[in-house]
C-alpha positions as CSV (number, residue, x, y, z in Angstrom):
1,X,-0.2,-19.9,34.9
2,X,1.1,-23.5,35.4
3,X,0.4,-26.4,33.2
4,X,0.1,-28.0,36.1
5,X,-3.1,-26.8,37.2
6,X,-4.7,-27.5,33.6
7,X,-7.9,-29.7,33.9
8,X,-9.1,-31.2,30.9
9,X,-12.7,-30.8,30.3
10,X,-13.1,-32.0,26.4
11,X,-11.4,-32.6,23.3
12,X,-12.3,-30.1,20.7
13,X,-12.3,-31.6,17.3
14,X,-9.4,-31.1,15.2
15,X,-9.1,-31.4,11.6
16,X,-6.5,-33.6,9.1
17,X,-3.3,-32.8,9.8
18,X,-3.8,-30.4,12.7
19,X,-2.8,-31.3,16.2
20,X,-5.1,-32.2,19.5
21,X,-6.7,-29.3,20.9
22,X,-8.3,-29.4,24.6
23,X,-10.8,-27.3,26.4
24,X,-9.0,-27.1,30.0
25,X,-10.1,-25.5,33.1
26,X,-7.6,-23.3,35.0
27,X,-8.7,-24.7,38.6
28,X,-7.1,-21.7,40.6
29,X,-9.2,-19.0,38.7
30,X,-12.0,-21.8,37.1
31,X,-11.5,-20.2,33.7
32,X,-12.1,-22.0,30.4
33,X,-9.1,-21.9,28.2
34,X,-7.9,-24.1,24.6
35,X,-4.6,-25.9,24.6
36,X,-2.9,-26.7,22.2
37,X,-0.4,-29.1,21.7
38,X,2.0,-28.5,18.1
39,X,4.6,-31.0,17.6
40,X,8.3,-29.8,16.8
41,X,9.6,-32.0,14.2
42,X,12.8,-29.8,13.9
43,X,14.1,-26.2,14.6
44,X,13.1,-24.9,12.0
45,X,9.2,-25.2,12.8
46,X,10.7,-24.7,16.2
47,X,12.4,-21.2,15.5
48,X,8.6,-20.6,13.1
49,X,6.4,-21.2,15.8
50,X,8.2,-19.7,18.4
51,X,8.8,-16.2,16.2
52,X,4.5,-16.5,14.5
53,X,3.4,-16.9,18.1
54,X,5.7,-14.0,19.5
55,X,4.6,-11.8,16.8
56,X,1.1,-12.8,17.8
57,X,0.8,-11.9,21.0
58,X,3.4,-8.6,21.0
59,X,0.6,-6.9,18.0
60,X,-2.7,-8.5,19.2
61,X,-2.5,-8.6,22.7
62,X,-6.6,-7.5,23.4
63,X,-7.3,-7.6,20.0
64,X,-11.3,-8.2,19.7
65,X,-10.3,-9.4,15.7
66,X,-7.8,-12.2,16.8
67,X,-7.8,-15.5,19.1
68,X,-5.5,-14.7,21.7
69,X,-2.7,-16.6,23.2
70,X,-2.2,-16.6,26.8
71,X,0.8,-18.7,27.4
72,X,3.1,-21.0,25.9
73,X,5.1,-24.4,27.5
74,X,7.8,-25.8,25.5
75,X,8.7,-29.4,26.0
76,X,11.5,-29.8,23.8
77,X,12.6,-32.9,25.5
78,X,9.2,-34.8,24.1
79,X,8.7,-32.3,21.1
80,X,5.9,-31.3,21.1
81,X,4.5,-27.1,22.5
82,X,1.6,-26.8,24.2
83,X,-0.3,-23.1,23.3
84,X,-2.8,-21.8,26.2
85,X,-5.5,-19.6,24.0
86,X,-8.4,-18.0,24.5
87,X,-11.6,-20.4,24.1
88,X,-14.1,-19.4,21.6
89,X,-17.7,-21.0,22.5
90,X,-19.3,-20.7,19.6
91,X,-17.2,-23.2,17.6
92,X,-15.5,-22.4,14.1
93,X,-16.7,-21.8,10.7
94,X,-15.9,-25.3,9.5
95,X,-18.3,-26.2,12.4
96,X,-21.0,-23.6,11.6
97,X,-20.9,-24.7,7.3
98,X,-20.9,-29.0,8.7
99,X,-23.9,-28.1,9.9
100,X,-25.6,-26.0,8.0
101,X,-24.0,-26.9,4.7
102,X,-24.2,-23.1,3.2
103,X,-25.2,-19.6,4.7
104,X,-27.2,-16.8,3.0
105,X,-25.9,-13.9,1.6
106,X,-27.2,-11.6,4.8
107,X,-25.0,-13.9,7.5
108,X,-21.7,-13.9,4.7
109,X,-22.0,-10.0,4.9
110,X,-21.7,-10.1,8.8
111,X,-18.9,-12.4,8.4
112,X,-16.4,-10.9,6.1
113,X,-15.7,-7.2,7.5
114,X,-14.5,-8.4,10.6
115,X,-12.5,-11.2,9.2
116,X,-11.1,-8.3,6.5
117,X,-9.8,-5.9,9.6
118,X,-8.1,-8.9,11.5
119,X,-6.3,-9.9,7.9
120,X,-5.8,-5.8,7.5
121,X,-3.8,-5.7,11.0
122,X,-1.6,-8.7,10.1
123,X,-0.5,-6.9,6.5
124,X,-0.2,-3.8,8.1
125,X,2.7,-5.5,10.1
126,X,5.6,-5.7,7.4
127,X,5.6,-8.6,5.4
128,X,3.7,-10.6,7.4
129,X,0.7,-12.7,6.0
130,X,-1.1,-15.0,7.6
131,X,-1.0,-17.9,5.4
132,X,-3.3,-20.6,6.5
133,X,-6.9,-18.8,6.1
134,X,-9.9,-21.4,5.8
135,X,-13.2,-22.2,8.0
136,X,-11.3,-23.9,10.6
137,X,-9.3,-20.4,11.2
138,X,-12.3,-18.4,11.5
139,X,-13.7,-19.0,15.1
140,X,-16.7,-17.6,17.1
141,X,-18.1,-16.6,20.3
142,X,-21.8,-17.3,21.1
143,X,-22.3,-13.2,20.9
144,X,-21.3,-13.6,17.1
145,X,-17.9,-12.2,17.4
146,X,-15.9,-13.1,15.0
147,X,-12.2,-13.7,15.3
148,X,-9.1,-15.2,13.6
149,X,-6.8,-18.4,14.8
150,X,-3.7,-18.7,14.4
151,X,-3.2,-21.0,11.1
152,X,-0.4,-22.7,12.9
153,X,-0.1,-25.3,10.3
154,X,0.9,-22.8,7.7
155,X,3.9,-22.3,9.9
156,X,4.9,-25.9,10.9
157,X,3.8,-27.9,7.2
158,X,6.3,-29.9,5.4
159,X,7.0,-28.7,2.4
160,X,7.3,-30.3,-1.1
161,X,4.3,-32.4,-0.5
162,X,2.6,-32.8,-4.0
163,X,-0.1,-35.5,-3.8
164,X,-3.0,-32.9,-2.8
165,X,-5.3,-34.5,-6.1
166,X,-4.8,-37.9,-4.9
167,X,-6.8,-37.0,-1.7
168,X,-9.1,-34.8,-2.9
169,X,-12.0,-36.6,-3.8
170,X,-13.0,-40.1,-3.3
171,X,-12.4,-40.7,0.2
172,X,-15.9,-40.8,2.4
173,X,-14.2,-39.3,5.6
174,X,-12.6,-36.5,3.7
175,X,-16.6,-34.8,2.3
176,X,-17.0,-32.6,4.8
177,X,-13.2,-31.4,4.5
178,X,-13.7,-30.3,1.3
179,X,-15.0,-26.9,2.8
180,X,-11.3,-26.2,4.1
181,X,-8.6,-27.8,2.1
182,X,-6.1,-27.1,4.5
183,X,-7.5,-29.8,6.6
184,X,-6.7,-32.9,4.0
185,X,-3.9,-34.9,4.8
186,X,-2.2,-33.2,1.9
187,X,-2.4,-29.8,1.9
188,X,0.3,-28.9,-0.8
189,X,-2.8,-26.1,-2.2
190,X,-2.1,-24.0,0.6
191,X,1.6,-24.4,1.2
192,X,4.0,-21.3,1.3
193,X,4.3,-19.9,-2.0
194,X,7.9,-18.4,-2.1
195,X,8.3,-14.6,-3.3
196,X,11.6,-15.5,-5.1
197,X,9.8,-17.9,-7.6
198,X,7.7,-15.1,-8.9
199,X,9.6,-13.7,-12.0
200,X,6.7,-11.6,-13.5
201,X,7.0,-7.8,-13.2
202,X,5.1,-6.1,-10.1
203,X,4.9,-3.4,-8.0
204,X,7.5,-2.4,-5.5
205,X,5.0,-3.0,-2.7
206,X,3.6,-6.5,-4.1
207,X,4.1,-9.6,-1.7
208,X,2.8,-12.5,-3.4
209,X,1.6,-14.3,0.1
210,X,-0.1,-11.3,0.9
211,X,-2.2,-11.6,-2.5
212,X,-2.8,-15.3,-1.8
213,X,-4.2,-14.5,1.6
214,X,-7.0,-12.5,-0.5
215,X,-7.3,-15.7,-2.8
216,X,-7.8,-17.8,-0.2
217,X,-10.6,-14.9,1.3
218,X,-12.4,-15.4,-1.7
219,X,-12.1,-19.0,-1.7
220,X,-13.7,-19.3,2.3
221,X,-16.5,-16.9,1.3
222,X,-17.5,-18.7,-1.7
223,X,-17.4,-21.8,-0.4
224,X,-19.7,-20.5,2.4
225,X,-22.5,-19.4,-0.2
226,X,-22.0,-22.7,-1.8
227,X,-20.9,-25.2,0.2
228,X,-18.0,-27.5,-1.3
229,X,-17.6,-28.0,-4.8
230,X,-17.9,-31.7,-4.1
231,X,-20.8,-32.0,-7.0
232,X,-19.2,-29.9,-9.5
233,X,-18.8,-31.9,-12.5
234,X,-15.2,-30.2,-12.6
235,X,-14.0,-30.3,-9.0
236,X,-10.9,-31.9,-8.9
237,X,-9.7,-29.9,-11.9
238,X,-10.8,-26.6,-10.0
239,X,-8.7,-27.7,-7.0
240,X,-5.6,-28.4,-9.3
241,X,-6.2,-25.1,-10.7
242,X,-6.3,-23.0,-7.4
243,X,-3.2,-24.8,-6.6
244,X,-1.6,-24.0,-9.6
245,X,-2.4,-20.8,-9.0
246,X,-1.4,-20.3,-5.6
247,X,2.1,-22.2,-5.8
248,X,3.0,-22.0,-9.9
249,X,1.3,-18.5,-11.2
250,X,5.1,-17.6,-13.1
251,X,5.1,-20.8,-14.9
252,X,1.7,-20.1,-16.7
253,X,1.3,-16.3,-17.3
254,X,1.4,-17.1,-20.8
255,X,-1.3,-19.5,-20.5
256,X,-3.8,-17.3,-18.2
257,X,-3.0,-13.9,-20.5
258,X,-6.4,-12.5,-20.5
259,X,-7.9,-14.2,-17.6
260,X,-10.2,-12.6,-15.2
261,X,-10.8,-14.8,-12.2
262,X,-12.2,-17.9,-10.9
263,X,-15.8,-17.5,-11.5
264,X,-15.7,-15.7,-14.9
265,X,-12.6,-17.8,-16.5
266,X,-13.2,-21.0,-15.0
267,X,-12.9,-22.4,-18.4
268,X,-9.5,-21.3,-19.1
269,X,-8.6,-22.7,-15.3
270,X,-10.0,-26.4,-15.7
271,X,-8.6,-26.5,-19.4
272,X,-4.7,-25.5,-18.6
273,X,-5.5,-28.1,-15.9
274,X,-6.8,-30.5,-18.6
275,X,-3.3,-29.9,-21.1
276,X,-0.9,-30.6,-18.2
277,X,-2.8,-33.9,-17.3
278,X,-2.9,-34.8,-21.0
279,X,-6.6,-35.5,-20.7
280,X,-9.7,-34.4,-22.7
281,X,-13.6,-34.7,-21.1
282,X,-16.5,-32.6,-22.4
283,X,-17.4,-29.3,-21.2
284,X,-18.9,-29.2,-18.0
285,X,-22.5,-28.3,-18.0
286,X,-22.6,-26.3,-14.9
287,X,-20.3,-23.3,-13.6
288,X,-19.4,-22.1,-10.3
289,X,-21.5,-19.0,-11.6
290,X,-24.5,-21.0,-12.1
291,X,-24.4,-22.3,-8.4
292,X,-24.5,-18.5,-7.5
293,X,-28.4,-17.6,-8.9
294,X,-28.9,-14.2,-9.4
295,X,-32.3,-14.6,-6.7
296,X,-29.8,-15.4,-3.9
297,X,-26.9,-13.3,-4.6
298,X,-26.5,-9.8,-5.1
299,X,-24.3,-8.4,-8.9
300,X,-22.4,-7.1,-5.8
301,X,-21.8,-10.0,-4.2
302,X,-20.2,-11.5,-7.2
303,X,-18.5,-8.4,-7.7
304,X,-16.7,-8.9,-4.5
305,X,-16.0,-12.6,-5.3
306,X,-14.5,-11.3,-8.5
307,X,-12.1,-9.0,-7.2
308,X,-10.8,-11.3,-4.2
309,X,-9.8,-14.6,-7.2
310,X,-8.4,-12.8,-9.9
311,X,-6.2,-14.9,-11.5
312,X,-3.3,-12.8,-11.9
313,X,-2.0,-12.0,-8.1
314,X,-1.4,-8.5,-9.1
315,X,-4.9,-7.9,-10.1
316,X,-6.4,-9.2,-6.3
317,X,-7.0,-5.8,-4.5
318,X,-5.6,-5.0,-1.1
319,X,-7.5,-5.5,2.4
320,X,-8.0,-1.5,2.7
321,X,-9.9,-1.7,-0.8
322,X,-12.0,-4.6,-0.2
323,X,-13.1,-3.0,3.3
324,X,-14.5,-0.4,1.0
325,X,-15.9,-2.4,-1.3
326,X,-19.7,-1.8,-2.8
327,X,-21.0,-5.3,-1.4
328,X,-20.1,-4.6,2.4
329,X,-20.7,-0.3,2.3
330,X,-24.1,0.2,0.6
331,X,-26.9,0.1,2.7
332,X,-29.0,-2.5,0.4
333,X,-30.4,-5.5,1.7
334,X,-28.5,-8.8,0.7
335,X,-30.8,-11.4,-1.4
336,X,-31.6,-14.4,0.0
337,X,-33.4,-15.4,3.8
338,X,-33.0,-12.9,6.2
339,X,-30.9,-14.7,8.7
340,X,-28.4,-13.7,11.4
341,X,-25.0,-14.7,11.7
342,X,-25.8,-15.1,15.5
343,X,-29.4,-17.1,14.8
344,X,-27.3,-19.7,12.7
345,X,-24.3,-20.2,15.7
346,X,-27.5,-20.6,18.2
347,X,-29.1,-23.5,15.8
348,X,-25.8,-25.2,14.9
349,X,-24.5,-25.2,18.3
350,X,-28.3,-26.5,20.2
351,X,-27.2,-29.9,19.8
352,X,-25.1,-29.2,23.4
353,X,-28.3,-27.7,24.9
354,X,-29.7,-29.0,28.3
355,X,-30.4,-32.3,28.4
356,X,-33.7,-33.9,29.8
357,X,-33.0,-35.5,33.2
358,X,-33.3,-39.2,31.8
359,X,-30.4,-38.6,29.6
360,X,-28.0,-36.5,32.0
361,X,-25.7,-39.8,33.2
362,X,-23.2,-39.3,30.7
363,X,-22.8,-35.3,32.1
364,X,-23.2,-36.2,36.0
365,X,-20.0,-38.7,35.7
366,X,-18.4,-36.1,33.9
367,X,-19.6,-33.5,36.7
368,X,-17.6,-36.2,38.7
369,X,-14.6,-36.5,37.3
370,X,-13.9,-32.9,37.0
371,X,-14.4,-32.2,41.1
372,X,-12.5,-35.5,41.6
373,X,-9.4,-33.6,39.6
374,X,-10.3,-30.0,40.8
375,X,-9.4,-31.1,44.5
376,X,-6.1,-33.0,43.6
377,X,-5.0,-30.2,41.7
378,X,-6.2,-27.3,44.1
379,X,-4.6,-29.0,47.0
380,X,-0.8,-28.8,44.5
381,X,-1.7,-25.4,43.3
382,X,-1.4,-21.6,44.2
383,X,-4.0,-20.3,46.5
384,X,-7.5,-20.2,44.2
385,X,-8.2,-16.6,43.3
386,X,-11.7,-17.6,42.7
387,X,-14.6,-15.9,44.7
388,X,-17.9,-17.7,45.3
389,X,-20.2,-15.2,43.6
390,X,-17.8,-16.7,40.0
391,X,-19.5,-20.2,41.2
392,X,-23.3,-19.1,41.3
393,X,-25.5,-20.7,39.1
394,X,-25.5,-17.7,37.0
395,X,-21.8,-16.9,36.8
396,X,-20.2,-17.6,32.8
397,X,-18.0,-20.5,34.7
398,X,-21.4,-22.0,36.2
399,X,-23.0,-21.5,32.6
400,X,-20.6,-22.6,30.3
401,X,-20.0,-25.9,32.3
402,X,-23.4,-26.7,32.8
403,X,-23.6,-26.0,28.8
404,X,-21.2,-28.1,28.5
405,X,-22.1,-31.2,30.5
406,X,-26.3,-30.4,29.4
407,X,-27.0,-29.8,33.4
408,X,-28.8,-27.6,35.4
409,X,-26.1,-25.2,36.6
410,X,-27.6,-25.2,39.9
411,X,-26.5,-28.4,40.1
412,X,-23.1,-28.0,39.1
413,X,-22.6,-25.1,41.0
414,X,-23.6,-26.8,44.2
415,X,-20.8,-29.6,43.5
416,X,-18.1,-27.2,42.5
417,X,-18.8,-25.0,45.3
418,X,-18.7,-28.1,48.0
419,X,-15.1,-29.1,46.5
420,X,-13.8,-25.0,47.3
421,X,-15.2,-25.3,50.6
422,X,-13.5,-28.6,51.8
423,X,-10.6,-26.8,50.7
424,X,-10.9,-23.9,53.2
């Protein structure tokens, strides 16, 4: 695989502080791929990236539980690496809760187990963790497999960067980031929280990243059954807390004795919160409980929510635990509607549906523009290993471009099938 014969075909969105990612066409074999393009500010996140992505595709090379990675190009010269990966159709979980704003209890359920095993399979790999998960990591295909990206910016962040509160509410752009705070321009709450500060006694088998991996579970799933906390009377003083707890748990044992987790001590959390800032406010007449009625969620559900943001690190169970856990093994229904995982991806992604004749101008020139750079690049390239029965009308390719441009795929297989031919 050459970069060279890379077409772009879209920009996906990105989020905050992560880097541009591309839909590109491999012209010889007209597959659909993501590239994406990590800057190298220094070798450090050089030596990081190069090591994450080498573990990545040595352990999960065919893995159906995480996004895999084709290829890399490194062009040290303009710093920056550019990641071929596997290009999941159905869009992310950050795109899935934009649109829908929550999910039922029933979809949650299909979510979590395989996001569990790919998390399992990481920790199962020494002391690896991995670091950065949040709705933007959690990616689909249109089937409703679920797998898990990379969190690359865990691995290439700056550290010491303390202004996460200053960004976290307030700023109109940043509402619909509040679903994955690793996508804020500050993401101190997620940064690498160094085994050597912990001084509290534990286990010999305790790594402290590991257990925030399982916070930061809890955190995605219960920010899927409620959306952000944007309302919450309390939010900003949540936020501070999970940070707290995620980067400074030694310095506060003391202060969280006695604690159970998020949900059920979210008093003690927003008032340490409320000493260190110096500042008093009433009690907050709404909990995170209360946004989790009892005719929508399941006492296991909140069970499960419980276990994954304990408080204390050492008190968050282990991936192996959690895959046997009540919620996701007894064969009772979930509360709530009755709603797929895969019915929600269909309604979130119809937007890119087919588009009514009178409105497909925009997708013809684009139609265009991709056969105009599929014959310069095919007459540079390798011989096309492409057959014609992959350029039918109902071939993936055919499908998942005419999805793409909202055209009839007859139509775009005719044009990319005439640009082959004048090549032979």
């Amino acid at each position: 695989m050459r970069i060279e014969d890379m077409i772009t075909t879209g920009t996906l969105r990105s989020y905050g502080d992560q880097s541009p990612v591309k839909k590109m066409l491999h012209a010889p074999t007209m597959k659909l791929y993501v590239v994406k393009e990590e800057p190298l500010h220094n070798k450090e996140i050089r030596k990081n990236l190069k090591d994450w992505i080498s573990f990545w595709q040595n352990k999960f090379a065919n893995s159906n539980l995480h996004v895999q990675v084709y290829a890399t190009f490194w062009n040290t010269p303009e710093g920056y690496v550019s990641i071929v990966m596997e290009y999941m159709n159905g869009g992310s979980l950050q795109n899935l809760l934009e649109s829908m704003g929550f999910l039922p209890e029933r979809s949650i359920k299909q979510l979590v187990p395989p996001i569990l095993q790919g998390l399992q399979k990481i920790h199962q790999q020494g002391a690896q963790c991995h670091g950065a998960l949040g709705p933007s990591q959690i990616l689909f295909l249109r089937d409703g497999t679920v797998k898990l990206g990379q969190g690359l910016q865990y691995r290439v962040q700056v550290q010491g960067n303390q202004l996460f509160n200053s960004y976290i509410l307030g700023k109109p752009k940043d509402v619909q980031s509040l679903y994955d705070p690793t996508i804020l321009e500050t993401p101190s709450l997620w940064s690498k929280a160094s085994s050597e500060k912990v001084h509290f006694p534990a286990q010999e088998d305790f790594i402290l990243e590991r257990a925030n991996d399982i916070w930061k579970l809890g955190w995605l799933v219960l920010n899927c059954a409620i959306g952000t906390l944007e309302f919450h009377p309390k939010a900003q003083q949540i936020y501070e807390g999970s940070r707290i707890i995620i980067e400074e748990i030694a310095k506060y044992t003391d202060h969280l004795k006695d604690t159970c987790c998020l949900l059920h001590s979210e008093a003690k959390v927003i008032s340490l919160v409320e000493q260190n800032q110096k500042t008093v406010s009433e009690p907050t007449k709404i909990t995170i409980l209360e946004l989790l009625p009892s005719d929508k969620f399941s006492p296991e559900f909140i069970q499960f929510l419980c276990s994954t943001l304990k408080i204390d690190p050492r008190q968050r169970i282990y991936t192996e635990q959690l895959l046997q856990h009540p919620w996701l093994i007894s064969g009772r229904d979930p509360k709530g509607p009755n709603v797929q995982l895969k019915e929600l991806l269909n309604i979130s992604n119809a937007w890119n549906a087919f588009l009514p004749e009178e409105f497909q101008g925009q997708g013809a020139q684009k139609l265009e523009r991709l056969c105009d750079a599929l014959y310069l690049v095919l007459q540079n390239s390798e011989r096309p290993t492409v057959n014609k029965m992959q350029l039918q009308e109902n071939s993936p390719i055919i499908k998942e471009l005419s999805y793409d441009m909202g055209l009839n795929a007859k139509a775009v297989s005719d044009r990319i099938m005439s640009i082959f031919q004048s090549l032979i």
